[in-house]
Wavefront OBJ file of the C-alpha trace (Angstrom):
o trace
v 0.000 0.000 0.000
v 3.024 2.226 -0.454
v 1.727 4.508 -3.346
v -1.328 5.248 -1.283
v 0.560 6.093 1.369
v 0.746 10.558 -0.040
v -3.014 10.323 -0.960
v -4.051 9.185 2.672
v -1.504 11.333 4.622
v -2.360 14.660 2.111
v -6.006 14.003 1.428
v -7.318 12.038 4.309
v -10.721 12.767 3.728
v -11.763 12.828 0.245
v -9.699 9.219 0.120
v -12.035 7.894 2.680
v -14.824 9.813 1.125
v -13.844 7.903 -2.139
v -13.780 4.143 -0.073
v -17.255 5.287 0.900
v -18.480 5.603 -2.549
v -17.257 2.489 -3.669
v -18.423 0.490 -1.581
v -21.688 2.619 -1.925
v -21.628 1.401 -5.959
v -20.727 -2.347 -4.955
v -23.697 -2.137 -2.916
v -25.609 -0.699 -5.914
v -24.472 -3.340 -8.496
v -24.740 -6.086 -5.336
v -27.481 -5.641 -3.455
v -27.325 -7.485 -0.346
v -26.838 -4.915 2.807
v -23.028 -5.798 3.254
v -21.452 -3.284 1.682
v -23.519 -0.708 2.843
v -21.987 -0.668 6.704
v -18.541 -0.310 5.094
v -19.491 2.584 2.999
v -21.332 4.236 5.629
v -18.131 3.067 7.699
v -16.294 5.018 4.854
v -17.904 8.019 5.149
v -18.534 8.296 9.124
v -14.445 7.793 9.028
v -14.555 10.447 6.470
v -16.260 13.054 9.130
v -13.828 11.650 11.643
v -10.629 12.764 9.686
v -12.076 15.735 9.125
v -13.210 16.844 12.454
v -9.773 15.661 13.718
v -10.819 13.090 16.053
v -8.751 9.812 14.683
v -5.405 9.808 14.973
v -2.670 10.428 12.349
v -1.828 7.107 11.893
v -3.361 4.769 8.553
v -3.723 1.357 10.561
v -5.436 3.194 13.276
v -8.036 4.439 10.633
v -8.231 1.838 9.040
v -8.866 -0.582 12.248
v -11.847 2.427 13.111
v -13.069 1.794 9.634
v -13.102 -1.663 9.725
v -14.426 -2.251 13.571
v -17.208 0.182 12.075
v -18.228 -1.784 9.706
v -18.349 -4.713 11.169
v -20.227 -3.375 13.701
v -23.249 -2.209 11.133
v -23.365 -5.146 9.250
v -26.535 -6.327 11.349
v -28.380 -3.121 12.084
v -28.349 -2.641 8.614
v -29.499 -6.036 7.202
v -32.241 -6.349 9.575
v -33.075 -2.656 8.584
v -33.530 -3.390 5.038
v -34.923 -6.721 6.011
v -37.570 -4.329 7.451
v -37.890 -2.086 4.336
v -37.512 -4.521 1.643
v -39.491 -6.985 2.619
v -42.845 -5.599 2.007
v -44.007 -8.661 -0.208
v -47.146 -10.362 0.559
v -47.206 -13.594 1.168
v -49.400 -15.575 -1.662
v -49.702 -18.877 1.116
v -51.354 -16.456 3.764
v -55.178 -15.964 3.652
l 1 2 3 4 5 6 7 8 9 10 11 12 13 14 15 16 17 18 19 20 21 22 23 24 25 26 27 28 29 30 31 32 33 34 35 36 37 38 39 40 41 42 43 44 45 46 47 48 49 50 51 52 53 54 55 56 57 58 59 60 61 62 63 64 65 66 67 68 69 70 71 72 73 74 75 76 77 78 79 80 81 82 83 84 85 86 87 88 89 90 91 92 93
């Protein structure tokens, strides 16, 4: 990871704001609710950097990022679980 090494340390926030829109397409393209903790992850780093709160350091960012989205993964499924699955059910009367 040694060429994004100057992007992180001179643009810490629009690089993390970038992770959060990828993984906010790969969610797009993949629909399944896993992605979308890591890109909200992404972004809520994002606000982190900015307001100074992490430190310096990559691995400590990126150890934030990923204990963050780890964390989400199951509010968010059973969230959209709640949205999505508006279907009736044809075997119910």
């Amino acid at each position: 990871m040694s060429f994004l090494d100057p992007i992180f340390a001179d643009y810490p926030v629009a690089a993390w704001a970038c992770i959060g829109v990828l993984f906010l397409i790969v969610e797009i393209l993949l629909p399944m609710g896993f992605f979308l903790s890591f890109a909200a992850s992404g972004f809520l780093v994002a606000v982190c950097a900015y307001a100074g709160i992490l430190p310096e350091t990559l691995l400590m960012k990126l150890v934030v990022f990923a204990a963050i989205g780890v964390a989400l993964i199951v509010p968010f499924r059973t969230l959209l679980r709640r949205v999505v699955d508006r279907t009736p059910d044809i075997n119910q009367y």
